[in-house]
Biotite code that builds the C-alpha atoms (Angstrom):
import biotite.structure as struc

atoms = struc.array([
    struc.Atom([0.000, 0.000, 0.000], chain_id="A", res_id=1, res_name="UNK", atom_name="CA", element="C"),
    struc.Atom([2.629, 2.582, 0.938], chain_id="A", res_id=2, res_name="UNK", atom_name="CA", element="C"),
    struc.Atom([4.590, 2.164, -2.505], chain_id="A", res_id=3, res_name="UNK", atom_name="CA", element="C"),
    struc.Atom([1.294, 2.686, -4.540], chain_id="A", res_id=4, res_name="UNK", atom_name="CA", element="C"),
    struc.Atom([1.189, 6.046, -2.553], chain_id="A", res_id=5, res_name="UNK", atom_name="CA", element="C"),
    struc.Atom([4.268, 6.824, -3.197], chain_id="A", res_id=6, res_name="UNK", atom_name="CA", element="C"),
    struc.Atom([4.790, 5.890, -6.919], chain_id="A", res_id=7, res_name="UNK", atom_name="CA", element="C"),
    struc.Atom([4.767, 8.546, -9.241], chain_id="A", res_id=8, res_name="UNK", atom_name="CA", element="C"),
    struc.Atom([4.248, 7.785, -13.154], chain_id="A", res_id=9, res_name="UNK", atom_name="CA", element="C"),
    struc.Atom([6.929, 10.293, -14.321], chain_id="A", res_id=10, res_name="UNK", atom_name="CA", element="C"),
    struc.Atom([5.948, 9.520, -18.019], chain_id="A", res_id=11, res_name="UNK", atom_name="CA", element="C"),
    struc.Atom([2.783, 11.226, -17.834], chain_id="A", res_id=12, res_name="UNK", atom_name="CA", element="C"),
    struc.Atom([3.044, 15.186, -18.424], chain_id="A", res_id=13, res_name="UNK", atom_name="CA", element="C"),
    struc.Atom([0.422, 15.908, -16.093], chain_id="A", res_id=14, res_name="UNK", atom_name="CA", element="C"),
    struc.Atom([2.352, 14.174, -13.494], chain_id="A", res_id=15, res_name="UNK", atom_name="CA", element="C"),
    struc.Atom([6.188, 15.464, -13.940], chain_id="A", res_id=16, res_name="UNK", atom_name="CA", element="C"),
    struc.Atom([4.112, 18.898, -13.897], chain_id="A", res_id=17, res_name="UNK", atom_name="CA", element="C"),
    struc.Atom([2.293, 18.069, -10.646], chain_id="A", res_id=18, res_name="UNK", atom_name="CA", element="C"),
    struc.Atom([6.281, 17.208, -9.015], chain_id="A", res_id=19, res_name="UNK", atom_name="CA", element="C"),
    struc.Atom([8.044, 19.559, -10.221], chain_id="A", res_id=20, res_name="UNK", atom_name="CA", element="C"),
    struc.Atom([5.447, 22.142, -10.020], chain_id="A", res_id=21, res_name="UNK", atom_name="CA", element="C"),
    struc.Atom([5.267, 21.182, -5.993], chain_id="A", res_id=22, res_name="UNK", atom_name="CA", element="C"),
    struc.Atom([8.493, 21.524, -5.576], chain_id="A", res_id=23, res_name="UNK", atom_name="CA", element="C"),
    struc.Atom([8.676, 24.900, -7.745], chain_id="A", res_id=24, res_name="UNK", atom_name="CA", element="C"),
    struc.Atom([5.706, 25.603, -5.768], chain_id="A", res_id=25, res_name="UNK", atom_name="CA", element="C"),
    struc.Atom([7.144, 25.288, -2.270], chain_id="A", res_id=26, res_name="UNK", atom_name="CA", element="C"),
    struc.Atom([10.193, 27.274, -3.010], chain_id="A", res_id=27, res_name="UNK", atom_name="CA", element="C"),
    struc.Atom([8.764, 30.038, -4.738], chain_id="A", res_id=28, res_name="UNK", atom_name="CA", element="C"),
    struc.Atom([6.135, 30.092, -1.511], chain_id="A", res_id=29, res_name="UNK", atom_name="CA", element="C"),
    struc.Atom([8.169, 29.781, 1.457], chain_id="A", res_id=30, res_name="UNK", atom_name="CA", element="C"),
    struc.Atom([9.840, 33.033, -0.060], chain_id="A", res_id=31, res_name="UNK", atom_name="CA", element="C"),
    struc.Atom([6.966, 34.856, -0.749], chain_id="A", res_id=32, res_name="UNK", atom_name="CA", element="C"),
    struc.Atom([5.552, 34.334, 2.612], chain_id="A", res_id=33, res_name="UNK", atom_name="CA", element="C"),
    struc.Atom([8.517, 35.504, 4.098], chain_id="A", res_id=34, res_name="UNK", atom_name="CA", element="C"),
    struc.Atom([9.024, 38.414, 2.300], chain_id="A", res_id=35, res_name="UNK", atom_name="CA", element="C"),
    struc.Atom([5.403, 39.380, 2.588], chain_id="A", res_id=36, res_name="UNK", atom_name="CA", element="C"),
    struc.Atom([6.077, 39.938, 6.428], chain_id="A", res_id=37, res_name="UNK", atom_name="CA", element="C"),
    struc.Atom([8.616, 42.624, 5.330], chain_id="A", res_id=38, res_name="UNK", atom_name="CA", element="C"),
    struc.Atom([8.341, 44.198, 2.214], chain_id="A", res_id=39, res_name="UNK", atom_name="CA", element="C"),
    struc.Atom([4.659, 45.241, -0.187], chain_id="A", res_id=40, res_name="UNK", atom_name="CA", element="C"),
    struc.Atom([3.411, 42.103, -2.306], chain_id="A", res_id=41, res_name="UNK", atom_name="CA", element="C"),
    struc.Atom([4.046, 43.731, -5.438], chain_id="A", res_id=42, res_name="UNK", atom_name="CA", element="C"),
    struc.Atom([7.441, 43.276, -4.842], chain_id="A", res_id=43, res_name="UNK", atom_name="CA", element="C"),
    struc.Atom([7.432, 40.163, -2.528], chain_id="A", res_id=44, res_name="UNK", atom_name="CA", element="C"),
    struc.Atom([5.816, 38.217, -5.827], chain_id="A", res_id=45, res_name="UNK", atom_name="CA", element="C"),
    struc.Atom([8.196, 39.744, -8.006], chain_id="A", res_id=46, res_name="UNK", atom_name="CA", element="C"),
    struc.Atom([11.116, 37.970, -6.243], chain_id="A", res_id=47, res_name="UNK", atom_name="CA", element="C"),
    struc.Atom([8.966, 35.217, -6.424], chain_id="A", res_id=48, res_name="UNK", atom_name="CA", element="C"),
    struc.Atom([7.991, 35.416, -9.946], chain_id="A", res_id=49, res_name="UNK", atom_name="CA", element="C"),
    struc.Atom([11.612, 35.561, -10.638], chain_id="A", res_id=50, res_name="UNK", atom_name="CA", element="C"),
    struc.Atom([12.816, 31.918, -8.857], chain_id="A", res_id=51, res_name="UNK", atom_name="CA", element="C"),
    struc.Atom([9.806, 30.326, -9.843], chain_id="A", res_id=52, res_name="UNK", atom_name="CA", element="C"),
    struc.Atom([10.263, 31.549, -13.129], chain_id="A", res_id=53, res_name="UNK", atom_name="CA", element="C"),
    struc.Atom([14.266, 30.443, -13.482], chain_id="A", res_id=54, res_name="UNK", atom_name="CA", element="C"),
    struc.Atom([13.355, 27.057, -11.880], chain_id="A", res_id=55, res_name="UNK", atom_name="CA", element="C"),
    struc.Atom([9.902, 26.775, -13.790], chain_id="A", res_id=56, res_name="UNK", atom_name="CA", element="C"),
    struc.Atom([11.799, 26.866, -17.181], chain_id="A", res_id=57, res_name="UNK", atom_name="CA", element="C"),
    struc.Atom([14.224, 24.637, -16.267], chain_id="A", res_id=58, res_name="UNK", atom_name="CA", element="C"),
    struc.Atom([12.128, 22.041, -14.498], chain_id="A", res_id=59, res_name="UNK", atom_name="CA", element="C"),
    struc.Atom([9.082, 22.103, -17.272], chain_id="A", res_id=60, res_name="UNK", atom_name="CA", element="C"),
    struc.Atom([10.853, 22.553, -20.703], chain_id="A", res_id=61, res_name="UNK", atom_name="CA", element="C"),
    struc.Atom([13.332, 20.093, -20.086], chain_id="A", res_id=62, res_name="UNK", atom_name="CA", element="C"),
    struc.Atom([11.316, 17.785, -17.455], chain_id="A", res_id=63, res_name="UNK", atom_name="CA", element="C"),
    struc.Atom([7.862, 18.142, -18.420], chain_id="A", res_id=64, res_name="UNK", atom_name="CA", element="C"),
    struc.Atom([7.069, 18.992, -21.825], chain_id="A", res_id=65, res_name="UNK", atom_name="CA", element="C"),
    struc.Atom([10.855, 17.259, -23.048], chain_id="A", res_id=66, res_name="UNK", atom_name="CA", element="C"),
    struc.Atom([11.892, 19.532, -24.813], chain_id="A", res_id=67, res_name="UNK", atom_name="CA", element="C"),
    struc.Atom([14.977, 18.183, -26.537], chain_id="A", res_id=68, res_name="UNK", atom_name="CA", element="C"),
    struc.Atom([16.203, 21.808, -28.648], chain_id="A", res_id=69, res_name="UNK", atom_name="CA", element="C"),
    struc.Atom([16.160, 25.777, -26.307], chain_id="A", res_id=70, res_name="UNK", atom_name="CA", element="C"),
    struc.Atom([14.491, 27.867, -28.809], chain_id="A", res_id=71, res_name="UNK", atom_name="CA", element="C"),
    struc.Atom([14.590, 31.772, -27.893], chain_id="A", res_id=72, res_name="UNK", atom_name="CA", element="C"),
    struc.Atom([10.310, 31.445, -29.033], chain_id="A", res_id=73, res_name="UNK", atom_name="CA", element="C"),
    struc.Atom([10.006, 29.475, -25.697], chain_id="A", res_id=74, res_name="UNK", atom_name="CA", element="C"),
    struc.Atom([11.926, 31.386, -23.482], chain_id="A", res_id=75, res_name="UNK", atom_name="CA", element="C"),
    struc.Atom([9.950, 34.878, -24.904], chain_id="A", res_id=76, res_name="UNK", atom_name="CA", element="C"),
    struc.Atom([6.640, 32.839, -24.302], chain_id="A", res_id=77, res_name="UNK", atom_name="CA", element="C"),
    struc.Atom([7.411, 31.312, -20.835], chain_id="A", res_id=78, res_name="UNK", atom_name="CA", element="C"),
    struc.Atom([8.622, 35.174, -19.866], chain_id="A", res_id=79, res_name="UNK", atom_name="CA", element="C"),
    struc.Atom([5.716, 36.559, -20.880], chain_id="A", res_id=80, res_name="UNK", atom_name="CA", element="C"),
    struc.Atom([3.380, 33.941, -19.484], chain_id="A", res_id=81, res_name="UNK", atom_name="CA", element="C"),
    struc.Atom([4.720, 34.608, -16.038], chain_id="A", res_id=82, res_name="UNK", atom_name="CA", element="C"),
    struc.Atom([5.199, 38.387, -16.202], chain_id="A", res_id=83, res_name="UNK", atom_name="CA", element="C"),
    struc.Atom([1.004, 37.693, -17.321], chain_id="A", res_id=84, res_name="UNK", atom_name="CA", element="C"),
    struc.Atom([0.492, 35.625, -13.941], chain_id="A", res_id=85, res_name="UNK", atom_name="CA", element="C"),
    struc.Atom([2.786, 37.687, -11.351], chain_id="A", res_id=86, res_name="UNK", atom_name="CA", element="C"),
    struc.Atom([0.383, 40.954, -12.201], chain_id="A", res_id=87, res_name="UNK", atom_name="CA", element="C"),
    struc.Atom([-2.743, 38.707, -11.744], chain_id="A", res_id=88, res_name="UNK", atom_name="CA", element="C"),
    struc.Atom([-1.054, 37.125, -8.543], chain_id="A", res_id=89, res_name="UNK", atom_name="CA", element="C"),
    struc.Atom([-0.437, 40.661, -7.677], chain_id="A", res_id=90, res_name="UNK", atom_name="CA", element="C"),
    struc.Atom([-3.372, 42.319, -8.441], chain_id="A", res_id=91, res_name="UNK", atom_name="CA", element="C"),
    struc.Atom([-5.774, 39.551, -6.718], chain_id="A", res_id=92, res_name="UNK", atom_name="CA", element="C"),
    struc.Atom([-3.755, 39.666, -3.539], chain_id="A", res_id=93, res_name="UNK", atom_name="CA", element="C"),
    struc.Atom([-4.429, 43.298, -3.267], chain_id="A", res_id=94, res_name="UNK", atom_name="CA", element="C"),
    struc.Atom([-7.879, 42.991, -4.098], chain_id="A", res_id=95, res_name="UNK", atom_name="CA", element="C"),
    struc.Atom([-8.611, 41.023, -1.473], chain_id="A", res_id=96, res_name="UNK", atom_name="CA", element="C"),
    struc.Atom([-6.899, 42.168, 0.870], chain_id="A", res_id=97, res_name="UNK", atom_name="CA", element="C"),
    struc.Atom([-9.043, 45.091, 0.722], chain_id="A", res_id=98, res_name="UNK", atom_name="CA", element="C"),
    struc.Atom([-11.764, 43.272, 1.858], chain_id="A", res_id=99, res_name="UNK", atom_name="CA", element="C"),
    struc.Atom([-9.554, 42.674, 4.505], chain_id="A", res_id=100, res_name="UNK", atom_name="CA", element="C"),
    struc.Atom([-8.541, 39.019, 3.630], chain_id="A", res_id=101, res_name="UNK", atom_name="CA", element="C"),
    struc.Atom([-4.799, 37.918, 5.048], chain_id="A", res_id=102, res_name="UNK", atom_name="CA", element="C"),
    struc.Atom([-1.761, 38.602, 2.061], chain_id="A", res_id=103, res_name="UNK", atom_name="CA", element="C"),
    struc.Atom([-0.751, 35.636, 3.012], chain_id="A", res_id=104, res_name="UNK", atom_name="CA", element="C"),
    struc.Atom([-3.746, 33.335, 2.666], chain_id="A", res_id=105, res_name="UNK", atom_name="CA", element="C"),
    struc.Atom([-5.110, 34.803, -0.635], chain_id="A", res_id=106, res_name="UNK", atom_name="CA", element="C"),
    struc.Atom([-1.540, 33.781, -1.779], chain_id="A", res_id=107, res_name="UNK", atom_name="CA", element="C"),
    struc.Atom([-1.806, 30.270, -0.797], chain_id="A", res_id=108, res_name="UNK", atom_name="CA", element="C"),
    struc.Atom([-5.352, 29.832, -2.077], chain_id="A", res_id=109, res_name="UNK", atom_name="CA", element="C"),
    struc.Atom([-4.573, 31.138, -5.290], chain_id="A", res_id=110, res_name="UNK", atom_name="CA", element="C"),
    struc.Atom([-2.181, 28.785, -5.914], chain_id="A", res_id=111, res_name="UNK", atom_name="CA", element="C"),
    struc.Atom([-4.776, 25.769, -7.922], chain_id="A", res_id=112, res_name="UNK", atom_name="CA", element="C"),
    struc.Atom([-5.940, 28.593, -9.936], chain_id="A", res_id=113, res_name="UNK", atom_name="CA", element="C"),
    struc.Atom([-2.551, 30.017, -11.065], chain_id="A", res_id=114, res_name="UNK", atom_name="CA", element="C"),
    struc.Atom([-1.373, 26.008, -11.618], chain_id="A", res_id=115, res_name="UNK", atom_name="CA", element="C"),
    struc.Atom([-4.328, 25.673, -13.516], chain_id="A", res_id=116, res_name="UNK", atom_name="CA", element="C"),
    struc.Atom([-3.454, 28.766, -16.130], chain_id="A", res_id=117, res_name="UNK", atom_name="CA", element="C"),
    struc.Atom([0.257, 27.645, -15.855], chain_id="A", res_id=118, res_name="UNK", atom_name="CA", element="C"),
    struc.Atom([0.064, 24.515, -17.131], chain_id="A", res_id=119, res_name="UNK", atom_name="CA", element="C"),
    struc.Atom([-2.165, 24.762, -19.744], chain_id="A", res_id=120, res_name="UNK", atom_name="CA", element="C"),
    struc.Atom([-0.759, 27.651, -21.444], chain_id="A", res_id=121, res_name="UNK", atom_name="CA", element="C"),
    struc.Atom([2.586, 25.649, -21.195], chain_id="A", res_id=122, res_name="UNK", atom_name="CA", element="C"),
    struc.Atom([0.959, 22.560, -22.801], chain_id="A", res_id=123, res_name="UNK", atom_name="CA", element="C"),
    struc.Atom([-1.269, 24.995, -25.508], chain_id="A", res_id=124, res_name="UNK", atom_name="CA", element="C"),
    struc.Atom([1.374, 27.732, -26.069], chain_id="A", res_id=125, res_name="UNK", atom_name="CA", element="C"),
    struc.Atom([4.494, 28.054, -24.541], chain_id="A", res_id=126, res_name="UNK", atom_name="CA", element="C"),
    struc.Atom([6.246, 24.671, -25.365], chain_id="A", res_id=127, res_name="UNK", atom_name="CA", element="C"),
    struc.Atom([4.116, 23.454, -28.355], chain_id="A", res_id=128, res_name="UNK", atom_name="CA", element="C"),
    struc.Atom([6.508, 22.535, -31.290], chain_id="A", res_id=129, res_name="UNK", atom_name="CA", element="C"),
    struc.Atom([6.268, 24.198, -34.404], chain_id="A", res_id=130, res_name="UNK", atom_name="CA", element="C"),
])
């Protein structure tokens, strides 16, 4: 029983996305939730935006999606895919926060959503091969 939990197909997309997107995930949070004790969120994602998006690249061109050749199309893409989800991170944080929500909760809950929009405009744009 405790090797079925523990197993992890790695030749399914969906699931070298869900690893390496936790562990993505847990890096680029533990530093956001820090900083966001110490410094505005705009710039406490930013920082964030910019490890998860170094590791994200690395993690689901090569990991993920396999991609075998670095085109500069993919890098542009994946930039401006995460430049597109830091202002939304951003700008929903702030938002509820003024409905007096914790900075730090929004951040976590928003996390499924944000996954969500990551990985399928990886799969649908970023990393498709022409």
């Amino acid at each position: 029983m405790r090797k079925i939990l523990f197993k992890i197909n790695f030749d399914k997309k969906v699931n070298r996305f869900i690893f390496y997107g936790l562990l993505n995930l847990f890096l680029t949070n533990l530093v956001i939730q820090i900083l966001l004790f110490f410094i505005d969120s705009i710039f406490a994602t930013l920082i964030g935006q910019i490890i998860n998006c170094y590791l994200g690249f690395n993690f689901y061109s090569y990991r993920v999606f396999k991609i075998k050749n670095f085109k500069i199309s993919y890098l542009i893409k994946y930039i401006f895919l995460h430049l597109s989800l830091w202002n939304l991170n951003w700008l929903l944080i702030e938002f509820f926060y003024n409905y007096n929500f914790s900075k730090n909760m929004v951040s976590l809950l928003l996390v499924p959503f944000l996954a969500f929009l990551s990985y399928f405009s990886q799969k649908k744009i970023v990393f498709v091969t022409e």
